[in-house]
ZALO-639802 format. One record per residue: residue in one letter; y negated, z negated, x of N, C-alpha, C in turn. Coordinates in steps of 0.1 Angstrom, whole numbers, plus 5000, padded with zeros to 4 digits. Atoms other than C-alpha are relative to their C-alpha. Example, Ala and Ser with C-alpha at 12.3 -4.5 7.8 and 13.67 -1.06 7.14 Angstrom:
<sites>
code|n.y|n.z|n.x|ca.y|ca.z|ca.x|c.y|c.z|c.x
a|5012|5000|5009|5045|4922|5123|4988|5000|5009
s|5011|5000|4991|5011|4929|5137|4989|4992|4992
</sites>
This chain:
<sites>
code|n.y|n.z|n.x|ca.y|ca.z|ca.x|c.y|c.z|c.x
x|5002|4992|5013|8287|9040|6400|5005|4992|4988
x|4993|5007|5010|8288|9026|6366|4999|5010|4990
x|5000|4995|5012|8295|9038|6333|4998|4997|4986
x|4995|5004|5009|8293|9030|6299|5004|5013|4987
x|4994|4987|5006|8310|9045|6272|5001|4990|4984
x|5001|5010|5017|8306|9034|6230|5009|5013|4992
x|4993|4990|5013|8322|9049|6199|4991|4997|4985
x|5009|5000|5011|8302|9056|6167|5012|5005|4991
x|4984|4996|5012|8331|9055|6136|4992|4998|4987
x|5001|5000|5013|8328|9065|6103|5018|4998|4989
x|4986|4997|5006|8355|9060|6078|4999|5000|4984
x|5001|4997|5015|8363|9072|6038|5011|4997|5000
x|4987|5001|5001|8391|9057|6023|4997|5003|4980
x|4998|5000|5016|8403|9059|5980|5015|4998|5003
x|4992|5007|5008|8429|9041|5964|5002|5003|4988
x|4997|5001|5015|8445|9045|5932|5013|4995|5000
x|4988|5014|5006|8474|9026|5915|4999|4997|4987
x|4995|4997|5016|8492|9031|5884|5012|4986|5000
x|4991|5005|5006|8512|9006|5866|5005|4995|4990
x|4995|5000|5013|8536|9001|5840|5011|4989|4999
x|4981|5014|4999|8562|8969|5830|4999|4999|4982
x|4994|5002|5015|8576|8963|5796|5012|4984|5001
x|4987|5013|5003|8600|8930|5785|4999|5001|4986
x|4997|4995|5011|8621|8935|5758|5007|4987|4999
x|4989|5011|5003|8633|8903|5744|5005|5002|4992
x|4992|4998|5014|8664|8908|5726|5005|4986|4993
x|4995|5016|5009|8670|8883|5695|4994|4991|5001
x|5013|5016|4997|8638|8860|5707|5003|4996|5004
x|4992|5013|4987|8658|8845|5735|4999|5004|5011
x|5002|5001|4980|8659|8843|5772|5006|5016|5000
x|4990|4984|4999|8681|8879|5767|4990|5006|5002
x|5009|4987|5000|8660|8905|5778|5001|5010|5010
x|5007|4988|4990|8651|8936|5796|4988|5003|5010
x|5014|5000|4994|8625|8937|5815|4998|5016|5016
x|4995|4986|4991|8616|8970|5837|4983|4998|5005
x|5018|4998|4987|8581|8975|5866|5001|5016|5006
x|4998|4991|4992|8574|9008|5876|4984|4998|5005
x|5014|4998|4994|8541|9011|5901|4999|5011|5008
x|5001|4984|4988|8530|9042|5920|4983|4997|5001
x|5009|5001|4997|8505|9039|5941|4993|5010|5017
x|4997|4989|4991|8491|9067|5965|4981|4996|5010
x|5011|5001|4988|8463|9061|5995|4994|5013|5011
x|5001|4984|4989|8442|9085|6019|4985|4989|5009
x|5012|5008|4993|8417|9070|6047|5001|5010|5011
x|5008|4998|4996|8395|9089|6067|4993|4995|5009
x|5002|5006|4988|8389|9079|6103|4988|5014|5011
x|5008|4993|4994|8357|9096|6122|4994|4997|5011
x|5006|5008|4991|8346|9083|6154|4992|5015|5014
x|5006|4989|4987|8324|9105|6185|4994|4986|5010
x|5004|5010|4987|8327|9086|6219|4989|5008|5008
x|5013|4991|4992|8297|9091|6240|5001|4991|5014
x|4997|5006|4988|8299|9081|6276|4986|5003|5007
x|5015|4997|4999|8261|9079|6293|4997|5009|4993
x|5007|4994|5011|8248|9092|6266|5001|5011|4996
x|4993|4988|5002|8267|9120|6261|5013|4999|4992
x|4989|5003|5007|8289|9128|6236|5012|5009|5007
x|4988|4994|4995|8326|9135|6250|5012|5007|4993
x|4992|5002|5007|8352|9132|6225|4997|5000|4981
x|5002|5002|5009|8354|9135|6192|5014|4994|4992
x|4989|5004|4997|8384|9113|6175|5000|4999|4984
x|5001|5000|5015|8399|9118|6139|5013|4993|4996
x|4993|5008|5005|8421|9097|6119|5005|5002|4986
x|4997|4999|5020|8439|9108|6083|5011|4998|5002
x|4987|5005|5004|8461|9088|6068|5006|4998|4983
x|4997|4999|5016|8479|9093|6036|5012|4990|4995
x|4988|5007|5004|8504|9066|6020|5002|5003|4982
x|4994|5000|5014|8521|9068|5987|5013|4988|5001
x|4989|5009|5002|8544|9042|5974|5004|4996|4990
x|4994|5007|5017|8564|9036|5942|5014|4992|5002
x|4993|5011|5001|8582|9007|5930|5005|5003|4985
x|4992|5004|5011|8608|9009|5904|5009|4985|4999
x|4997|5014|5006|8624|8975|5887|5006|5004|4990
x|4995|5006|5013|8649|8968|5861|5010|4989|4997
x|4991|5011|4997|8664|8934|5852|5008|4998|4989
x|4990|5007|5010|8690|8923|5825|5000|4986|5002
x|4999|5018|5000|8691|8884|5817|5008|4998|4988
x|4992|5006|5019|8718|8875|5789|5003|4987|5003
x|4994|5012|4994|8726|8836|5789|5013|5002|4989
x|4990|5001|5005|8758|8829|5782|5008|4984|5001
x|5001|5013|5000|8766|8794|5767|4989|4992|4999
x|5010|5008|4996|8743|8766|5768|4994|4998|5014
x|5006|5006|4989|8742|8758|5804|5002|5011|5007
x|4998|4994|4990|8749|8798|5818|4995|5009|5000
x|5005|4988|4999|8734|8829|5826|5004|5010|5011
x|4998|4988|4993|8739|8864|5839|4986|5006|5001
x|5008|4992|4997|8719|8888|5856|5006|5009|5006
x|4999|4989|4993|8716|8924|5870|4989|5006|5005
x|5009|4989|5003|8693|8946|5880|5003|5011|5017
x|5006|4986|4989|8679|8976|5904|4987|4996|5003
x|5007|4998|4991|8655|8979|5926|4997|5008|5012
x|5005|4985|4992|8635|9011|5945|4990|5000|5007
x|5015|5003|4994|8611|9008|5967|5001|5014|5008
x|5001|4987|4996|8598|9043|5978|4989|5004|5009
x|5014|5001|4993|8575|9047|6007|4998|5017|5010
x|4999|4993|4985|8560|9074|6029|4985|4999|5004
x|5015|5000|4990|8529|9077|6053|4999|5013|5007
x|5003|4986|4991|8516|9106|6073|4987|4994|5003
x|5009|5005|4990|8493|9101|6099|4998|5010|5011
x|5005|4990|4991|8475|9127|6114|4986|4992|5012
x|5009|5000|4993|8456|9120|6143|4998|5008|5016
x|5007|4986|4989|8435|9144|6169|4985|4989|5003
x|5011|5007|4990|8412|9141|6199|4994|5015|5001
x|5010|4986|4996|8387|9171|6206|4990|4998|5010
x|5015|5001|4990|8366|9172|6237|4988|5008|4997
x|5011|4994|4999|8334|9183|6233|4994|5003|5017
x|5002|4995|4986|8323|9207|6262|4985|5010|4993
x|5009|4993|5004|8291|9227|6262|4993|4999|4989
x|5002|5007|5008|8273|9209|6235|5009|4998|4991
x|4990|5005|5018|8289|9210|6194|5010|5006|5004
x|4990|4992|5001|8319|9229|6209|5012|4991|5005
x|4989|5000|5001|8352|9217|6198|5011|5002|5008
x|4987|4996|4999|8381|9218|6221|5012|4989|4998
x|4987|5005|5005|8419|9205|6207|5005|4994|5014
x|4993|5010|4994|8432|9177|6232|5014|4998|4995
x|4984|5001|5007|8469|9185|6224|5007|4989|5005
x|4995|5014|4992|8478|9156|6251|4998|4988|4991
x|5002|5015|5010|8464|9129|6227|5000|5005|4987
x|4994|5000|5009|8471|9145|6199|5012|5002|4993
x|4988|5002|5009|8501|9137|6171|5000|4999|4988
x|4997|5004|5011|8510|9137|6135|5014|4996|4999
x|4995|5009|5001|8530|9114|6124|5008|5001|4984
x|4994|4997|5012|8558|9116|6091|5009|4988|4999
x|4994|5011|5004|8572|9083|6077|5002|4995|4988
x|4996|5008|5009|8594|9075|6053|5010|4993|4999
x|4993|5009|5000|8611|9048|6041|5010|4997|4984
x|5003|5007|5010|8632|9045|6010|5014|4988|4999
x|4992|5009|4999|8651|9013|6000|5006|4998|4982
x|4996|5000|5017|8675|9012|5970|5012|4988|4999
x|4996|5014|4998|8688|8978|5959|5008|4996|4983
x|5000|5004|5015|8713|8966|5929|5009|4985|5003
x|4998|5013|4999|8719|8929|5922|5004|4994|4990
x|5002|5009|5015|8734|8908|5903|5004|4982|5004
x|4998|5016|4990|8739|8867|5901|5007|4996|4986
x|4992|5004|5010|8757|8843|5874|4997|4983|5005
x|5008|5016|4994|8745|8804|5873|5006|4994|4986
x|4997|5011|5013|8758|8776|5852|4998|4989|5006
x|4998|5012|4998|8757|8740|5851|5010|4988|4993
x|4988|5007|5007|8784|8715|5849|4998|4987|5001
x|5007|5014|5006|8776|8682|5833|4993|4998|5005
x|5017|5004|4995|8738|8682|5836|4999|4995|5017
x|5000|5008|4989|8745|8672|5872|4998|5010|5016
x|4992|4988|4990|8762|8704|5892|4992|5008|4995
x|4999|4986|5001|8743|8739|5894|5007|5007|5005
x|4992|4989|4992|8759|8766|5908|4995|5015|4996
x|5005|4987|5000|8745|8799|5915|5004|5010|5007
x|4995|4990|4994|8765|8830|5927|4997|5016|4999
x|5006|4990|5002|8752|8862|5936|5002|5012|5012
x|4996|4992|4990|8758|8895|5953|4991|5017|4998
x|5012|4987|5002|8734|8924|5963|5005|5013|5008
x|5002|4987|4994|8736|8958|5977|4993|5004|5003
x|5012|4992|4997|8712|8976|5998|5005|5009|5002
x|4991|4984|4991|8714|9011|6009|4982|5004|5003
x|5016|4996|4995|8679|9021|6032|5001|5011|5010
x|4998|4989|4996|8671|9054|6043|4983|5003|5008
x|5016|4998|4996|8642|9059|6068|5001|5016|5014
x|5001|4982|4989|8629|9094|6086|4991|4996|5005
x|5007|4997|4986|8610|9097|6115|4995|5014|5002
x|5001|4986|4995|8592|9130|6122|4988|5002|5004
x|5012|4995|4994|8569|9138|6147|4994|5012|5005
x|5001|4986|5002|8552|9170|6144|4995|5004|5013
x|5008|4991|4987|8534|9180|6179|5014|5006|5008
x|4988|4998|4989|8569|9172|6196|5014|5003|4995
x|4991|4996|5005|8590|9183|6172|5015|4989|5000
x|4987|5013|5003|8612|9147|6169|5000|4995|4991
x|4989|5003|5014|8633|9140|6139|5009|4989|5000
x|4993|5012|5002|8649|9103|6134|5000|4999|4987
x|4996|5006|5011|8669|9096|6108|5008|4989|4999
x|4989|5010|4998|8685|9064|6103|5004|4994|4982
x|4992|5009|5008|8709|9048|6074|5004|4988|5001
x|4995|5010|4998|8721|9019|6069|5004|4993|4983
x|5000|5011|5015|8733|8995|6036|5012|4987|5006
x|4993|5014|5001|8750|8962|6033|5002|4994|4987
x|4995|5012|5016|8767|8934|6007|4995|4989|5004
x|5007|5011|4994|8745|8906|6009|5009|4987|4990
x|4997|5010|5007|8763|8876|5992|4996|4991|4999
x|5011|5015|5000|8749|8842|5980|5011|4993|4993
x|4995|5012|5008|8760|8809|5968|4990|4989|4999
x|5010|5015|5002|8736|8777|5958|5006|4993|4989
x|4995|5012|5006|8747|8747|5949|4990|4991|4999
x|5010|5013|5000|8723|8721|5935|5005|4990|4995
x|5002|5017|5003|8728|8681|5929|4988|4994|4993
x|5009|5011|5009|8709|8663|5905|5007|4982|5007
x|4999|5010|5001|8706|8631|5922|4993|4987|4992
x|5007|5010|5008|8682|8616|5904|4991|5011|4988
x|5009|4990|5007|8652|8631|5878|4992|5003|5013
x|5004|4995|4989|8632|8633|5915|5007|5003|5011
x|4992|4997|4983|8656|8639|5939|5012|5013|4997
x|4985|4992|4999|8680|8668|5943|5003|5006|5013
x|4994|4997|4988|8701|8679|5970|5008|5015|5001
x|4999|4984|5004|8704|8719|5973|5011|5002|5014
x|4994|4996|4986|8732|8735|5999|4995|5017|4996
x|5000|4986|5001|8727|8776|6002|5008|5013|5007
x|4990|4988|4996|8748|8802|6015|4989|5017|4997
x|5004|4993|5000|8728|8835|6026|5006|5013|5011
</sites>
C-alpha cells in the first residue's frame, strides 16, 4: 500500500511600524540627548488543507500576532578635552501569540477540532536596561573606557490548551573596562574586560 499525502497553504500577513528619534544638541557640541522610540505590531495568517489520496483530511491554521516597542534614551556630555560621559536606558518590549489549530475533516466540508494537535501559545518578553560609561585619554597615547550596565528581564510563558504558566526573572551588573594603546597612527593594541 502506498500513499501520498500534499499540503495546499495560503498565507496573509501585515506589518506596520511606527517611528520616532529626536537629538538634541545642547550648545552645538558633542552634549546631547538623543531619544528612539519604535513600535511595531505584526499579524500573519497561516492556511494550509492536507489532502492524502486525494482527499482532503485536515485542515491546518496558523495566527500569529507580534508587537514590539523599543524605547532609547542617551546623554553624552564631554568633559575636558580628551573625556566624556554617558548614560542612558533602554526597553525593549516584546510579545507574540501564536495560535495554532488542526481540524479533521470527516464527511466532506465538516469541521472537527483536533484538541490533541492543538495549542495557543502567549509570549512575552520584556528587557529593561540602564547604562552608563566614562572614557578619557591620557597623553594622546592611553584610552580608557569604563562602564557599567544593568539588566533586569522579565519573560512569561503561557500556554492556553494546557493551562501552563512560566514566569522567569532574572537581572545582572554587567561591568566593562577597555584599554586602548596607540602604538603607532596604524597600529593599536586594545585589552577588554566584559
Amino acid at each position: 500500500n502506498s500513499a501520498s499525502r500534499f499540503e495546499d497553504q495560503e498565507s496573509d500577513d501585515l506589518t506596520r511600524q511606527y517611528s520616532f528619534n529626536f537629538d538634541n544638541q545642547i550648545d552645538g557640541t558633542s552634549h546631547r540627548l538623543t531619544g528612539d522610540f519604535q513600535y511595531e505590531k505584526s499579524s500573519d495568517l497561516q492556511l494550509g488543507i492536507i489532502t492524502q489520496n486525494s482527499v482532503d483530511i485536515e485542515r491546518v491554521v496558523t495566527n500569529e500576532y507580534n508587537e514590539e516597542t523599543l524605547i532609547q534614551l542617551d546623554y553624552v556630555r564631554p568633559i575636558g578635552v580628551n573625556g566624556q560621559f554617558e548614560f542612558g536606558y533602554r526597553g525593549q518590549l516584546k510579545s507574540q501569540k501564536t495560535v495554532f489549530g488542526v481540524d479533521n475533516i470527516t464527511d466532506g466540508p465538516i469541521f472537527t477540532p483536533n484538541t490533541n494537535l492543538s495549542n495557543s501559545l502567549i509570549y512575552d518578553q520584556d528587557i529593561q536596561a540602564l547604562y552608563t560609561q566614562y572614557g578619557f585619554k591620557v597623553k594622546d597615547k592611553l584610552s580608557v573606557l569604563l562602564g557599567m550596565r544593568y539588566e533586569d528581564t522579565t519573560i512569561g510563558i503561557n500556554q492556553i490548551e494546557n493551562d501552563t504558566i512560566s514566569d522567569i526573572n532574572y537581572d545582572g551588573w554587567f561591568p566593562s573596562l577597555n584599554l586602548g594603546f596607540e602604538l603607532s597612527e596604524k597600529e593599536n593594541i586594545t585589552l577588554a574586560y566584559n
